[in-house]
MIPADO-401250 format. One record per residue (C-alpha): residue in one letter; x, y, z. Coordinates in steps of 0.02 Angstrom, whole numbers, plus 50000, padded with zeros to 5 digits. Layout:
REM MIPADO-401250
AXYZ...
REM end
This chain:
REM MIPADO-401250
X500005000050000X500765015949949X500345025550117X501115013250216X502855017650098X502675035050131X501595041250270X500765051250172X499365048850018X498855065649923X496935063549855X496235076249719X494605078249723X494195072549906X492705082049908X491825092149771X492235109949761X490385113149786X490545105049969X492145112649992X491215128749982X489735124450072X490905119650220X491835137150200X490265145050224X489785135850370X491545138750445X491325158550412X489425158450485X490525150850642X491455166250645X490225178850617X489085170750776X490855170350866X491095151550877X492835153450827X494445150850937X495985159850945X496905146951059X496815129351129X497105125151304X497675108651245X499195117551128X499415134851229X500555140751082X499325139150961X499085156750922X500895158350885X501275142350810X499725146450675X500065163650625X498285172950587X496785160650589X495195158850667X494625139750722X493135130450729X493435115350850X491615109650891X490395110250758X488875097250750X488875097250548X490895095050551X490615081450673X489485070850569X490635073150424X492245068050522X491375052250556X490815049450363X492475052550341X493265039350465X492505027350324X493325032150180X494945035550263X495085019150349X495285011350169X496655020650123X497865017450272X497084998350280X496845001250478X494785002350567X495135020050613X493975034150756X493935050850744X494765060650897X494485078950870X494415089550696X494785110350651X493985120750526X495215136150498X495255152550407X496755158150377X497175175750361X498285185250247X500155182650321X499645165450402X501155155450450X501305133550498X502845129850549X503795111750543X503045100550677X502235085150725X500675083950794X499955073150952X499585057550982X497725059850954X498265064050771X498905047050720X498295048250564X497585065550490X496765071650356X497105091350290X495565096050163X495925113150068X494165121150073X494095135849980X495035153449957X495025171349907X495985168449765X495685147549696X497015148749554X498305154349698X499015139149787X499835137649976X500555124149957X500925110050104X502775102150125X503035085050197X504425073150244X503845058050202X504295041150284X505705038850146X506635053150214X506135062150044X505425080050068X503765083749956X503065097349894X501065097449883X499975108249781X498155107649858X496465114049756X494825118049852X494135097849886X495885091449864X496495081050014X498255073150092X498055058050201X499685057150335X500185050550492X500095064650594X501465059150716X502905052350607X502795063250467X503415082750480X502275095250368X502385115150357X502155128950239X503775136150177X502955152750132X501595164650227X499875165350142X499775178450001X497995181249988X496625188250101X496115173150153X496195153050158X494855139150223X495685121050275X494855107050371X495885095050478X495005079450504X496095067950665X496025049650681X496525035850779X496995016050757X495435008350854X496454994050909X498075004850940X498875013251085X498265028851050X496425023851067X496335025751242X496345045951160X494745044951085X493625047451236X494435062351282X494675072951116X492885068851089X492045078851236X493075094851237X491825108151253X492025126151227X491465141151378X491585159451397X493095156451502X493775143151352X494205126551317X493705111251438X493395093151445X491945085651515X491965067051592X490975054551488X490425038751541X490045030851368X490955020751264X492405028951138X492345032550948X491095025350853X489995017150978X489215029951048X488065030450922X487535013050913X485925008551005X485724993951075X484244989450960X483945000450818X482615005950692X483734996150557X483854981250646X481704981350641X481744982150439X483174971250410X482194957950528X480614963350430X481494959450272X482264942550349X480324939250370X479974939350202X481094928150128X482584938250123X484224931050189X485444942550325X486754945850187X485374951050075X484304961450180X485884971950227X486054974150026X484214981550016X484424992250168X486084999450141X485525008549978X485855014749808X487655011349834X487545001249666X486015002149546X485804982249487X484614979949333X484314959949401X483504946849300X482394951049165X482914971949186X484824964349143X485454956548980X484554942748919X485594926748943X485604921248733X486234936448710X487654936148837X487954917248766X488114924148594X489394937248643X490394926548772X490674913048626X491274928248509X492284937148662X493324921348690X493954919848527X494884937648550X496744939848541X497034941148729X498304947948837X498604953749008X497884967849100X498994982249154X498734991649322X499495009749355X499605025149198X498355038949221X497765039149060X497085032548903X498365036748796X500065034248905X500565014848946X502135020149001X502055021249188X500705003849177X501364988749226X500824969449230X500604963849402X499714947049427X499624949149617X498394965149600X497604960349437X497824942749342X496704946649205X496654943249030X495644955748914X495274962448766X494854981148719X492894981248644X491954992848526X490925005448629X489585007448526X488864986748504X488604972948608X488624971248750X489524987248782X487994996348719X486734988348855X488154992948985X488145008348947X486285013148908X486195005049072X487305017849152X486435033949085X485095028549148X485645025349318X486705040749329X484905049249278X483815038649410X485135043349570X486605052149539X486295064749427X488535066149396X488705078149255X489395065849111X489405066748924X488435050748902X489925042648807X490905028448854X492895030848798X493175014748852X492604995448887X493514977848917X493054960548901X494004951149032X494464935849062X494544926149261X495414909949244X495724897949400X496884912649549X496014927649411X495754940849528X495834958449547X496374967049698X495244983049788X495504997049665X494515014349629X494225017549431X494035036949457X495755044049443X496275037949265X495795051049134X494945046748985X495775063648898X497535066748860X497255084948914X496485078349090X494825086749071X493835071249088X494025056549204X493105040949223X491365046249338X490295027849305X490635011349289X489524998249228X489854978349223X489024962149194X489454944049208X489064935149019X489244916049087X488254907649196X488724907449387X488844887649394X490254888049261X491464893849381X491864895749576X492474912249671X492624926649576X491404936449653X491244954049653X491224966349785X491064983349823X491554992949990X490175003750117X490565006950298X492244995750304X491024980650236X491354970550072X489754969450014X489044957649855X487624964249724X486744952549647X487744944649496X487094930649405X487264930549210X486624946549128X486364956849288X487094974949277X488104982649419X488335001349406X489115012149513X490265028849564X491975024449471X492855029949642X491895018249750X493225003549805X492854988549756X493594972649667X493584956249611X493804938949726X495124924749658X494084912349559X494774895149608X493824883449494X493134885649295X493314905049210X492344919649229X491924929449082X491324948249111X491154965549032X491574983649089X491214998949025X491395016549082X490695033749062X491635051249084X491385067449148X492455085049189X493195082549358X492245083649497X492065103649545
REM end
């Protein structure tokens, strides 16, 4: 895992710029009703260490987004992470970070560049990474660096040189790690006229204090149990549009998928390359059977099976989503899972589907074209709430979903797996 080499994992597009500006006017509505802080009882030299800013350390729209966030994060460093404590900041013109660490209830960290008076102006971050190597980081409003907050040193080299600058740092902890025994603490700092305080707390840390003991889920999902449904199943319907699946007779019909699977087959295979970052450069791709041990073929866009996957897609996109796309698909695959084919947990998002990198991949759209008693394993799954979880995919059915959604493909140990992909493009995400 590259984060694990480096400490460090720098994520365009974190959040969309239209989020990253709805939090920058939350954070500035904050300040207006004077719900910003100028210093921290927990780091007295805060004011001087963080030239020029105004915080936001309690917030209860933040809050719910740290713990979204804890999610998503947790699959990038590969460790079940809680949140500990988060800042929304606006810094001022002549802002200064100097080189540090942070504390232990910063394990692992997230700094989110929100918004500023001038977006074509970056500040950009430094950081000394794990290999000793010192980076330099350019950050747009919704772009995002993943590090571990104690191990790897970060600063800005120059002051800010605009009026003004919105960042969000979201803190983490490993929930089986030393630092965990942080979690109860950072969470129930409250703020008073006479400043910062904790408060004792007598419930359970990170996560579990929102769990109730028997919830309103737990009623449907037995509800749905009751009606024929099995556990894994019911936790499909009630989890939501994650995926849209057009199942059964709404999917391809199986002569068809015969037809093309016979014709697919025959194709001049070869193996599938991980890596490049776009369409038109192989250079920096690479074979690596113990991510992806594929064989595939490129396919027309416009026929077969292609052309269900992606009239599938638009319509999807349409029914839920509602991404802006062009309605074209730049690209689609037939691949081939023979006995250990597998591929690893990926994201589809970041490779552009334009040499200029205007447009990146926004949808993806698969189907199985054999029948599921051909072969063993092989299954595909898609990630929600640390969870693998398994749409429906029996021959014909149609998986679509967000292109950066992880998700992946299990080994198949017995017979071959035959299955298309297809994808549709947008402009980045603003």
């Amino acid at each position: 895992m590259i984060f694990n080499d480096y400490g460090l994992l720098n994520l365009d597009n974190f959040i969309s710029k239209k989020d990253s500006h709805k939090f920058t006017e939350r954070i500035f509505k904050l300040r207006d009703e004077g719900q910003t802080w100028n210093n921290d009882s927990v780091s007295p030299t805060a004011d001087s260490f963080y030239q020029n800013n105004h915080a936001v350390v309690k917030d209860k729209i933040l809050k719910v987004f740290h713990e979204m966030m804890a999610k998503e994060v947790s699959l990038h460093v590969g460790k079940e992470l809680v949140p500990t404590y988060l800042y929304g900041r606006i810094y001022k013109k002549g802002a200064d970070v100097f080189r540090h660490t942070d504390r232990p209830e910063c394990e692992y960290s997230v700094t989110l560049t929100l918004d500023s008076s001038e977006e074509d102006k970056s500040w950009p971050i430094f950081m000394k990474g794990l290999d000793d190597k010192e980076y330099k980081v350019e950050m747009n409003a919704g772009d995002a660096v993943i590090y571990k907050g104690q191990e790897v040193e970060h600063w800005r080299s120059e002051k800010l040189d605009k009026d003004w600058q919105t960042q969000l740092f979201l803190h983490f902890v490993d929930s089986k790690g030393k630092n965990a025994k942080t979690v109860d603490v950072e969470r129930n700092r409250i703020i008073t006229n006479d400043g910062l305080h904790f408060v004792d707390s007598k419930v359970g840390y990170g996560n579990r204090r929102f769990l109730n003991p028997k919830t309103s889920e737990d009623a449907k999902k037995e509800k749905l149990m009751a009606q024929g449904f099995d556990e894994e199943n019911a936790e499909y319907v009630l989890r939501g549009p994650i995926t849209w699946n057009y199942h059964g007779e709404e999917g391809i019909d199986n002569e068809i998928c015969e037809y093309y699977r016979k014709k697919y087959e025959k194709l001049d295979l070869y193996p599938a390359l991980i890596g490049g970052d776009r369409i038109d450069n192989d250079e920096d791709s690479i074979v690596d059977p113990s991510i992806r041990n594929v064989m595939k073929d490129d396919l027309r866009t416009w026929q077969g099976i292609t052309a269900h996957l992606v009239a599938a897609a638009v319509h999807a996109n349409k029914m839920i989503w509602k991404f802006d796309i062009d309605g074209m698909c730049s690209q689609s695959e037939y691949l081939q899972y023979k006995v250990d084919g597998k591929y690893e947990q990926h994201e589809d998002q970041e490779f552009r589907v334009d040499p200029d990198f205007d447009y990146i991949r926004k949808i993806t759209s698969l189907t199985i074209i054999n029948k599921s008693n051909e072969f063993e394993g092989g299954k595909f799954y898609i990630y929600q709430n640390m969870k693998k979880f398994y749409p429906p995919q029996e021959q014909g059915d149609i998986i679509v979903f967000p292109s950066n959604k992880m998700h992946g493909c299990e080994p198949v140990t017995k017979g071959v797996r035959h299955a298309v992909v297809a994808w549709l493009n947008g402009p980045r995400f603003k």
